[in-house]
C-alpha positions in Angstrom: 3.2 -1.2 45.2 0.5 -3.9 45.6 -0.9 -5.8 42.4 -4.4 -7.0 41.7 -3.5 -9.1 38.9 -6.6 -9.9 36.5 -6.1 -12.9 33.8 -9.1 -11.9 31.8 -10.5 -12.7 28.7 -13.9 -13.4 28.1 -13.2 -15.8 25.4 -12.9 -19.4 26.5 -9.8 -21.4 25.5 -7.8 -19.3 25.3 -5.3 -20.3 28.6 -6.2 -17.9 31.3 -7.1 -21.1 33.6 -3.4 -22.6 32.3 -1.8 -19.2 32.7 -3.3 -18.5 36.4 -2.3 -21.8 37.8 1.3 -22.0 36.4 1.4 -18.5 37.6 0.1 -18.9 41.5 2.8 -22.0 41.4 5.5 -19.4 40.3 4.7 -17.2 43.4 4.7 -20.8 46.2 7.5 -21.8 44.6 10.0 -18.8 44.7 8.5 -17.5 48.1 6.6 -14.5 47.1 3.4 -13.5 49.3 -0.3 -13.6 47.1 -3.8 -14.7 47.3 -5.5 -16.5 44.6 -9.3 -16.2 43.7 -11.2 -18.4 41.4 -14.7 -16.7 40.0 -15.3 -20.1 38.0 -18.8 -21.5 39.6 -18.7 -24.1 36.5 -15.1 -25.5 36.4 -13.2 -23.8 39.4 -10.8 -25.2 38.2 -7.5 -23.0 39.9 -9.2 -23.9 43.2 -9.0 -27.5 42.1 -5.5 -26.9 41.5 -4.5 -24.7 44.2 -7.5 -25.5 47.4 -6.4 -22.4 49.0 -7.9 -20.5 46.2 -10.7 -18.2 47.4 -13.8 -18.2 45.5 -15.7 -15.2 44.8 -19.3 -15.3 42.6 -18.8 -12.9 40.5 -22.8 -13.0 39.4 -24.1 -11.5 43.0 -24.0 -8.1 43.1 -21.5 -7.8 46.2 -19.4 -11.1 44.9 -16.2 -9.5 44.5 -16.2 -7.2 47.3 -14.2 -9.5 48.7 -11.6 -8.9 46.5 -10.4 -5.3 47.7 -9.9 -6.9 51.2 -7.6 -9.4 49.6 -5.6 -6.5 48.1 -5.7 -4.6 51.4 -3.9 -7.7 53.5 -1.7 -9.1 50.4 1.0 -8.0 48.0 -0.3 -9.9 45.2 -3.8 -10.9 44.0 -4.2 -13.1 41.0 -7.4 -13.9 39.8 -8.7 -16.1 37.6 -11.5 -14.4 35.6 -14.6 -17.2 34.1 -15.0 -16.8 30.6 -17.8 -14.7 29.4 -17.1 -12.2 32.3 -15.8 -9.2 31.1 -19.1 -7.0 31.2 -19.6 -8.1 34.6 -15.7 -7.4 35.8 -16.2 -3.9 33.7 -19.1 -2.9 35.4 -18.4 -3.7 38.9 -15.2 -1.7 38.8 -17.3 0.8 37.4 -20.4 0.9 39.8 -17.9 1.1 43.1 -15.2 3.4 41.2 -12.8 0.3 41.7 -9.9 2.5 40.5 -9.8 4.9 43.2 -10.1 2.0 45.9 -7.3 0.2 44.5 -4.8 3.9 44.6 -6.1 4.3 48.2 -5.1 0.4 49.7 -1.4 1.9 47.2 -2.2 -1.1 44.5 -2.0 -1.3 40.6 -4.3 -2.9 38.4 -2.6 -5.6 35.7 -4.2 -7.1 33.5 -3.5 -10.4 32.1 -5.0 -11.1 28.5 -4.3 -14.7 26.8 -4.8 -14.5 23.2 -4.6 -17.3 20.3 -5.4 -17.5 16.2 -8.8 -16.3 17.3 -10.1 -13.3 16.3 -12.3 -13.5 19.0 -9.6 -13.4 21.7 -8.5 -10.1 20.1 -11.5 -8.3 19.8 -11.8 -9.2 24.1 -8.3 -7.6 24.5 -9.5 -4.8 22.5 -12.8 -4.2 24.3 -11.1 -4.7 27.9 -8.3 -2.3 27.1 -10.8 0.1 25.6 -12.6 0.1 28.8 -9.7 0.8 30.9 -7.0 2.8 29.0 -4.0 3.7 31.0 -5.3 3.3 34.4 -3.8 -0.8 34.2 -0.9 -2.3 33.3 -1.3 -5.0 30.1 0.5 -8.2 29.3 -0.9 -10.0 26.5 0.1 -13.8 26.5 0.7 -15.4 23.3 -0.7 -19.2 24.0 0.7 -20.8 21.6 -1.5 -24.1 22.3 -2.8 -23.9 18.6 0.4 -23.3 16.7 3.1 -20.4 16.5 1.0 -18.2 13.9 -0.5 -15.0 15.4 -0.8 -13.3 12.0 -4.3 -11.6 13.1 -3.0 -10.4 15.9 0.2 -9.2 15.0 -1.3 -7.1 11.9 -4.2 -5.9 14.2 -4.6 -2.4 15.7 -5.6 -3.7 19.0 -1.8 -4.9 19.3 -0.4 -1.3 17.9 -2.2 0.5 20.8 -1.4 -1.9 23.6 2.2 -1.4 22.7 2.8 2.5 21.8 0.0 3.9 23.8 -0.3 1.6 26.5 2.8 0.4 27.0 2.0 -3.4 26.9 4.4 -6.3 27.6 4.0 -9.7 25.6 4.7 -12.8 26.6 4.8 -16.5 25.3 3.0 -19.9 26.5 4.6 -23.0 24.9 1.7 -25.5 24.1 2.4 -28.7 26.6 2.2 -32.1 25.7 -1.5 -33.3 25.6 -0.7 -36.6 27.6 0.9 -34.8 30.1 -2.1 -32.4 30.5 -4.5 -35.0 30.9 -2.1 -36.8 33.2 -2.2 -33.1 35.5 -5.4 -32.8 35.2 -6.5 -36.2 36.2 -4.5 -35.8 39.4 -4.9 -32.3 39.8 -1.3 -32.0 40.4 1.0 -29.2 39.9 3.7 -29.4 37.8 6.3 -28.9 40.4 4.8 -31.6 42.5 4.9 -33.9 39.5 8.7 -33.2 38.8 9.1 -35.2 42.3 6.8 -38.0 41.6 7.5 -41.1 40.7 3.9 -41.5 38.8 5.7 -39.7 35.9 8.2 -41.1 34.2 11.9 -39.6 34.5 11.5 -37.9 30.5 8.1 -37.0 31.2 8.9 -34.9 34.2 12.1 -33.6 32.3 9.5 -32.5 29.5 7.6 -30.8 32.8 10.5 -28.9 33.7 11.7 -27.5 30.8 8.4 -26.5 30.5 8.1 -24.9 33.6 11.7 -23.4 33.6 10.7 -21.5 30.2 7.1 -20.1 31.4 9.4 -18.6 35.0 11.5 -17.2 32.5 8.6 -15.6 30.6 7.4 -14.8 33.8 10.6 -12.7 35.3 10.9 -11.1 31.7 7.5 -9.4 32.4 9.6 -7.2 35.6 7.5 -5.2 37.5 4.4 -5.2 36.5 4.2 -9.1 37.6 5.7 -8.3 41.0 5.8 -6.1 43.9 8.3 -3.3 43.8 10.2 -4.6 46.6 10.2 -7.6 45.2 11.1 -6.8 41.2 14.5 -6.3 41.8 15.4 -9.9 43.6 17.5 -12.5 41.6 14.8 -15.1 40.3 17.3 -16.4 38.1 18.2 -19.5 39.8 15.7 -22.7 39.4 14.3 -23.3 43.2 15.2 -27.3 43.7 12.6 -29.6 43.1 12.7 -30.5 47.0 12.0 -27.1 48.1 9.2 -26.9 45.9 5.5 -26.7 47.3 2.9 -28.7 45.7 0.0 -27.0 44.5 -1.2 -26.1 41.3 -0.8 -26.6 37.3 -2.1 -27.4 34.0 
């Protein structure tokens, strides 16, 4: 089955940027066929990371039209929703009954939901699976940018329904190094393509895979609602060598 794969919360912060690139690298760099979309008009910045990232304006009223003919020719679709666009994401797949074109092109709808400390990153995860119900797939991404403590989140309600009623997988983000961050982001290099360059130094990039090797892992643990069916069952386990690796995208 096909995936359109939304990273969506309309707080900002909160990683979806850091999750989407990361996660468009995971698919070059073990093979597996996707498109990418950016809907930031402000930042872009997973087309920075990743140029072949297609951008759709999600503010005109046929901007993400485009989308379902990225589902029709692709196995995977990862998009990397702006902040403050959850009302607009909502409604369009409202107004063109988005759900029903997704079962006829044989695709699922997962959606990707970063949350931190902030109650505010809850109450978006609340209000998106609200909207929604059973007719997606959830993870809920614990960035843990801002320390390990999710305390609101792990006594909130929100969390009890996406995991007995709507059967929701959770993941983890290990907060990166700052300096190496900034040092990504001021080359708008992927981690994968910094692990073979010799502008990093050889702890720095150990520092990057480790990093990297951990989010795959979280990755893979997430099954199939991350990949296609045919692909689910294929052994990911072992790390793809840094000189097979494709440059492209990371933060």
């Amino acid at each position: 089955m096909k995936k359109l794969i939304l990273v969506m919360n309309g707080k900002g912060g909160v990683g979806k940027s850091t999750f989407a690139i990361n996660f468009v690298q995971f698919h070059k760099d073990h093979g597996l066929a996707h498109a990418a979309v950016d809907t930031d008009n402000e930042n872009s910045t997973l087309k920075r990371f990743h140029p072949e990232a297609v951008f759709l304006e999600i503010n005109k009223p046929r901007g993400l039209d485009g989308l379902f003919d990225l589902v029709d020719a692709n196995p995977v679709v990862i998009v990397d929703c702006r902040a403050a666009s959850t009302d607009s994401i909502l409604n369009y797949l409202t107004d063109v009954d988005g759900f029903s074109v997704l079962s006829s092109l044989g695709a699922s709808l997962v959606v990707v939901s970063p949350v931190t400390h902030e109650p505010d990153s809850i109450e978006q995860v609340r209000v998106i699976s609200a909207a929604i119900g059973r007719r997606a797939g959830y993870v809920v991404v614990r960035n843990r940018v801002h320390g390990d403590g999710f305390e609101i989140y792990d006594q909130s309600r929100t969390r009890a329904r996406l995991l007995d009623e709507l059967n929701a997988v959770e993941i983890s983000l290990r907060r990166l190094p700052d300096w190496l961050v900034t040092a990504l982001h001021l080359r708008s290099i992927s981690i994968t393509a910094a692990a073979a360059s010799g502008s990093f130094s050889l702890i720095d990039r150990q520092r990057l895979l480790n990093w990297q090797r951990e989010f795959y892992a979280e990755i893979k643990s997430a099954g199939v609602l991350f990949l296609p069916d045919s692909s689910a069952h294929r052994d990911f386990q072992q790390t793809v060598p840094v000189s097979r690796m494709e440059s492209g995208g990371c933060s």
